[in-house]
MARMIDO-843249 format. One record per residue (C-alpha): x negated, y, z. Coordinates in steps of 0.02 Angstrom, whole numbers, plus 32768, in hexadecimal, padded with zeros to 4 digits. Example, Ala and Ser with C-alpha at 12.3 -4.5 7.8 and 13.67 -1.06 7.14 Angstrom:
<pts>
7D997F1F8186;7D547FCB8165;
</pts>
This chain:
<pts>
7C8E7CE77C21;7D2B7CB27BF0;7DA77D447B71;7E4E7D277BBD;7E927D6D7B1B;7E267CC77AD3;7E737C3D7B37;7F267C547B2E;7F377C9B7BD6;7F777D5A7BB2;7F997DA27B04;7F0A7E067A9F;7EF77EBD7AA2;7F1D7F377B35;7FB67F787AAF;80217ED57AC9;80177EC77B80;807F7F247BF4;80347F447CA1;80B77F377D2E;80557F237DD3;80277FDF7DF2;80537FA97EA2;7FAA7F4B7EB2;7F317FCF7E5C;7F5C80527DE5;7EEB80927D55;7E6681237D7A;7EC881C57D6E;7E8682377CEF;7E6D82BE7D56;7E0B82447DCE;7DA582027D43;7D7382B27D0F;7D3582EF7DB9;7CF182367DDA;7C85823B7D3A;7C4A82FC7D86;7C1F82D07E24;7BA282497E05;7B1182C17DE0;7B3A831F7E68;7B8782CE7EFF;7B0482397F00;7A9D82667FA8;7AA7825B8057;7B3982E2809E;7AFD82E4814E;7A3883238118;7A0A83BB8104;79BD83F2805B;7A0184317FC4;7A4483957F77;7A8E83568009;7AE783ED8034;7B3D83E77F96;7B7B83347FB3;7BB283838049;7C1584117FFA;7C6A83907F98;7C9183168016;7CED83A7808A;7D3B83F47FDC;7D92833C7FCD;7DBB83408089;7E2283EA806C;7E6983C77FB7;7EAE83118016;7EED837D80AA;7F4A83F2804B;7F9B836F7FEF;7FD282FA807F;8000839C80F1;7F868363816F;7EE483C781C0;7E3B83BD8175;7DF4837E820E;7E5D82FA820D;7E3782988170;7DB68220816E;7D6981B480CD;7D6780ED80FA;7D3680678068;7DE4803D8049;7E8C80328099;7E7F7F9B80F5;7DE97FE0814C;7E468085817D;7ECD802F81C6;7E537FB38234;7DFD8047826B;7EA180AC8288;7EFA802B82E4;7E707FD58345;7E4380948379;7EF180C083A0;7EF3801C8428;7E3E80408470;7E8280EC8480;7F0A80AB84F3;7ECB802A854C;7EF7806785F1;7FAD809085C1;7FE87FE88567;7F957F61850D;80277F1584A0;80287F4B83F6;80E67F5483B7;80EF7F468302;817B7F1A8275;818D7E7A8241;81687EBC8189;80B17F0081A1;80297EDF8127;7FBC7E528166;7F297ED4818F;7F957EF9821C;7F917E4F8252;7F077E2D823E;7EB67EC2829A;7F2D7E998326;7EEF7DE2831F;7E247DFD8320;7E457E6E83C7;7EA87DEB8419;7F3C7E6B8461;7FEF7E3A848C;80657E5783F1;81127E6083EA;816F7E748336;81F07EE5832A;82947E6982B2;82C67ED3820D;83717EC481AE;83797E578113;83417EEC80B0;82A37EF7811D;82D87F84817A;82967FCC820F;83278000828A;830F80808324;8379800E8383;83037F7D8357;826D7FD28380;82B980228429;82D97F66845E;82387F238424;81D07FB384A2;82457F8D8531;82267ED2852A;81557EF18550;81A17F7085F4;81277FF185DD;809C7F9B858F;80A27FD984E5;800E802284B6;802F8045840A;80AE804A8386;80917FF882DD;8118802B8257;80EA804581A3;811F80C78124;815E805380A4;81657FB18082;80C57F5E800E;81297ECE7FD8;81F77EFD7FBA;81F27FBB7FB4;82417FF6805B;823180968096;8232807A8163;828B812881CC;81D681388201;820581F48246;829E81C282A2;8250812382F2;81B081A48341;824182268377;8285818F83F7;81D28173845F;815181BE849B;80CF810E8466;8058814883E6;8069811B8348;800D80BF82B1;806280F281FA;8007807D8157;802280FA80DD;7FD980788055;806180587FE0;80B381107FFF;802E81837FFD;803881F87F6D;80DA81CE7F28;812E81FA7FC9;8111827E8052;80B8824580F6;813E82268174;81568284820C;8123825D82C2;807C81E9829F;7FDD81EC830B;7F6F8187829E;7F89815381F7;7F3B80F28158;7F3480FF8085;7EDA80BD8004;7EA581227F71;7EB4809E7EDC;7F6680867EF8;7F8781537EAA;7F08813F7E2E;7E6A815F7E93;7DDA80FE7E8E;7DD4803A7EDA;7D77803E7F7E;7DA280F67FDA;7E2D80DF8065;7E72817580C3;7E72817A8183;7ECE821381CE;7ECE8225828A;7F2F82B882D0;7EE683268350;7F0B82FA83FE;7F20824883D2;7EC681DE844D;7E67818D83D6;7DBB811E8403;7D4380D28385;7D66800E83A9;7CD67FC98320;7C257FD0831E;7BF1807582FC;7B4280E1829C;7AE2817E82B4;7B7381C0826B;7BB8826382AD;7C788231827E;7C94819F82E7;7D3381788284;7CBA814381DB;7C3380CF81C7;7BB580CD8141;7B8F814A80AD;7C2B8199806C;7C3881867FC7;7C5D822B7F86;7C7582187ED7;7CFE81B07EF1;7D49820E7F91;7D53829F7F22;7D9582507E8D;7E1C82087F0A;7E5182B67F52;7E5982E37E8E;7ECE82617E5F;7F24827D7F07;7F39833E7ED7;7F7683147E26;8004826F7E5B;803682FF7EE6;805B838B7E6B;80B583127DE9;811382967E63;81BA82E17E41;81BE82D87D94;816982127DAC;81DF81E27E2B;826D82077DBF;822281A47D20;81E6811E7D8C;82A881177DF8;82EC810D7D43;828B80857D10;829680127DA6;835280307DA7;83547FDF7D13;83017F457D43;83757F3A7DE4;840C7F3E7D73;83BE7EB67CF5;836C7E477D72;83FB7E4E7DE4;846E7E127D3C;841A7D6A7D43;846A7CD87D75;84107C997E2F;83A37D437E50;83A17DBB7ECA;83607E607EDB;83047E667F75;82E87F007FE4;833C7FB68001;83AD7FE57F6C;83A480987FA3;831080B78029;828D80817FB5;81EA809E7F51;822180D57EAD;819680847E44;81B97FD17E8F;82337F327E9E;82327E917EED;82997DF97EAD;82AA7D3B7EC1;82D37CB37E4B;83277C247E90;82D47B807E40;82557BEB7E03;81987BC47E44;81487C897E61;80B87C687E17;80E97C0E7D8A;815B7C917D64;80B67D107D67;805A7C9A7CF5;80E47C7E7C7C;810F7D477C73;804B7D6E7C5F;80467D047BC4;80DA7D687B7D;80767E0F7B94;80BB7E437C47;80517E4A7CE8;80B87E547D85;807F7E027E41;80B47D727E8C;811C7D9A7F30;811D7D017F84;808E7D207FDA;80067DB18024;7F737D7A7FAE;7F9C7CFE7F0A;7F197C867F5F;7F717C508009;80147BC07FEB;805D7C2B8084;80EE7C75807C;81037D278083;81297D72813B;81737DFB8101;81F67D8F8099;82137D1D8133;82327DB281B0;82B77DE6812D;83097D4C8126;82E67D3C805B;82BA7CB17FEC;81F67CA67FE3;81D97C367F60;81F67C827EA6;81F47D3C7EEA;81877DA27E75;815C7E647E8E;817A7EDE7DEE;81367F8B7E06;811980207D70;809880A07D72;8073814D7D0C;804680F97C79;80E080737C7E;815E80897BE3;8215805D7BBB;81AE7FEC7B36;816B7F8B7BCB;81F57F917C1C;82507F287B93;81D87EC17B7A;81F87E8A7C2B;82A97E687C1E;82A57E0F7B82;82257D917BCB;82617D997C78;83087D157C3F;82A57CAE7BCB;822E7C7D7C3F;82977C837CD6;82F47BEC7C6F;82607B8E7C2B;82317B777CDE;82CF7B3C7D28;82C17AB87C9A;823B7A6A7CB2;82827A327D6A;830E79F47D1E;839B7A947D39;
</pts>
C-alpha cells in the first residue's frame, strides 16, 4: 500500500499536519478510549441471554443507555443504539411516517436536510414537499407554516434538522414545533453534544463519532407517546427500534465520550467560537470569498466558504499538500460531480465552497497554518485559469 507521506500527496509526520475536518469524524475521546479498551473483556456476549456473561453485557449496555440519557436530558427508555447515524435517522423517520399513515402521508422537510433524509423519503416513495430557507440556510416559522398548509392536512410528518451538516446553521427547531401539532423528526447529527437537544421533537437521530465516540454507533431517541412503528425488516429482537447485536463496547464508549464533550462543552465552545471567528474575519478579507451560512445562529466549531474561480476540490488537494485537511463543500460525498443541495437551496456558489471545522485537539498553530496557505493557494489556482 501506498505511504501518502511517500508520494507527495500530504506532508510526513502527524506533527506537521493540521486536522480541520472534525466535522466529518473526530478522534476517539480519551475518556471513550479508556472505557472502550475496558469493556472488551467484558461486554463481548449476547445482552438478551441469560447467564452470567451475558448479563454483564447487559448491565453495560443499559449503564450506556442511562449515562446517554442523562446527558441529552432525555428518558432511558427512550434511547436506542443503531450502527450509525444514518441508520437512526432511516429508522426514526421511516417509523415516524408508518406511525402516521392514517393521518398524512407527505413528509415536509427543509430544503437543507442531509441526504439520509432524502433518501429515506425516496426508497418509501411518499409525497415530499421542501420547506425554501433564507440565503443563510435558515429555517423560518413562516416558511414552514406555508409549506404544511400547501399539502391541506396531509402532512404526516415534519422533517427539520438541528443544525446544519454543511454551513453551520442552527435552525429555531423549538419555535418551529411550538406552531403545529405534525410530529416531528430533529437530525441531531452535527449538534449533538456540542449543543443541547432542542425542544418539542418526537423522534430524533445522532451519531456518536462526530463527539469523539466510536465510528459505527448512531443514537435513535423516540419520545414516549410518539406514534412510532418499526417500518424495516425486523429480528427476534425484543426492541423493535434495533436490529442486530448491539455493540456494546462501543455504545458504552459513546455514552462516555458523550458524558465527557457534555461536561466540557462550555469551556470548548468558547475556544472553538474563538477560533472560527478568526477564520471568518481572515477568509472573509479575501478578495472574491464569501462566508457562507449564519454569522450568529451557528455551530461554533465550523465555517463554510466559497472561492470564486476556485475549483473545491482542487483547493482541498492543494491545502492537503501544505499540511491542512479541510472537506470539500461542493458536494454531499467528494465522489458525486453534483452539486451540493444544500448550497443550491441557499442560493450560494457551489463550485469552490470548501468546509473548515476545529475539534478538541485543534490549535492556534493550526489555525495559522491555515491562513497562511489559504491565500497562496487560493492564488496559484486562479492562475492557472488565466486570472
Amino acid at each position: 500500500m501506498t505511504d501518502p507521506a511517500r508520494d507527495g500527496s500530504a506532508p510526513a509526520g502527524p506533527a506537521a499536519y493540521a486536522d480541520l475536518d472534525a466535522a466529518s469524524s473526530q478522534p476517539l475521546h480519551p475518556a471513550a478510549r479508556e472505557v472502550f479498551l475496558a469493556a472488551l473483556d467484558q461486554g463481548y456476549a449476547d445482552p438478551r441471554r441469560l447467564h452470567h456473561g451475558a448479563r454483564t453485557a447487559r448491565l453495560l449496555l443499559d449503564n450506556a443507555r442511562e449515562a446517554v440519557a442523562e446527558s441529552l436530558g432525555v428518558r432511558t427508555p427512550e434511547v436506542t443504539f443503531t450502527s450509525s447515524g444514518t441508520d437512526a435517522v432511516h429508522r426514526g423517520l421511516l417509523g415516524l411516517l408508518r406511525g402516521r399513515e392514517r393521518a398524512g402521508r407527505t413528509l415536509v422537510h427543509s430544503a437543507v436536510e442531509h441526504s439520509a433524509v432524502l433518501h429515506a423519503a425516496a426508497w418509501a416513495q411518499v409525497p415530499t414537499v421542501a420547506v425554501p430557507v433564507t440565503a443563510t440556510g435558515l429555517v423560518t416559522t413562516t416558511a414552514v407554516t406555508e409549506a404544511l398548509a400547501a399539502v391541506d392536512g396531509d402532512a404526516g410528518v415534519l422533517a427539520v434538522q438541528s443544525a446544519n451538516h454543511e454551513v453551520g446553521t442552527v435552525q429555531p427547531v423549538g419555535e418551529i414545533a411550538a406552531t403545529t401539532d405534525v410530529p416531528l423528526f430533529v437530525d441531531a447529527c452535527a449538534s449533538a453534544g456540542r449543543l443541547p437537544l432542542p425542544a418539542g421533537w418526537a423522534v430524533a437521530a445522532a451519531s456518536a463519532h462526530k463527539w469523539g465516540g466510536p465510528a459505527g454507533v448512531g443514537l435513535l431517541l423516540v419520545r414516549t407517546g410518539a406514534r412510532w412503528r418499526n417500518a424495516l425488516p425486523g429480528d427476534d429482537r425484543v426492541d423493535e427500534r434495533s436490529s442486530g447485536f448491539e455493540n456494546v463496547p462501543a455504545a458504552l464508549a459513546a455514552a462516555a465520550a458523550l458524558q465527557a464533550v457534555v461536561a466540557e462543552r462550555e469551556e470548548r465552545s468558547a475556544r472553538e467560537h474563538r477560533l472560527v471567528d478568526r477564520v471568518r474575519r481572515a477568509v472573509g478579507a479575501l478578495a472574491d470569498v464569501e462566508v457562507v451560512g449564519e454569522p450568529e445562529h451557528r455551530l461554533p466549531h465550523l465555517v463554510t466558504f466559497s472561492c470564486l474561480y476556485v475549483d473545491g476540490e482542487a483547493l482541498v488537494h492543494e491545502l492537503d499538500r501544505r499540511g491542512c485537511g479541510i472537506a470539500s463543500g461542493s458536494a454531499c460525498t467528494a465522489s458525486t460531480l453534483e452539486p451540493s443541495h444544500v448550497l443550491v437551496a441557499m442560493g450560494a456558489l457551489t463550485h469552490g465552497n470548501v468546509r473548515l471545522s476545529v475539534g478538541r485537539d485543534t490549535t492556534d498553530a493550526d489555525v495559522t497554518r491555515f491562513l497562511t496557505a489559504l491565500p497562496e493557494v487560493v492564488a496559484t489556482l486562479r492562475g492557472r485559469v488565466g486570472l
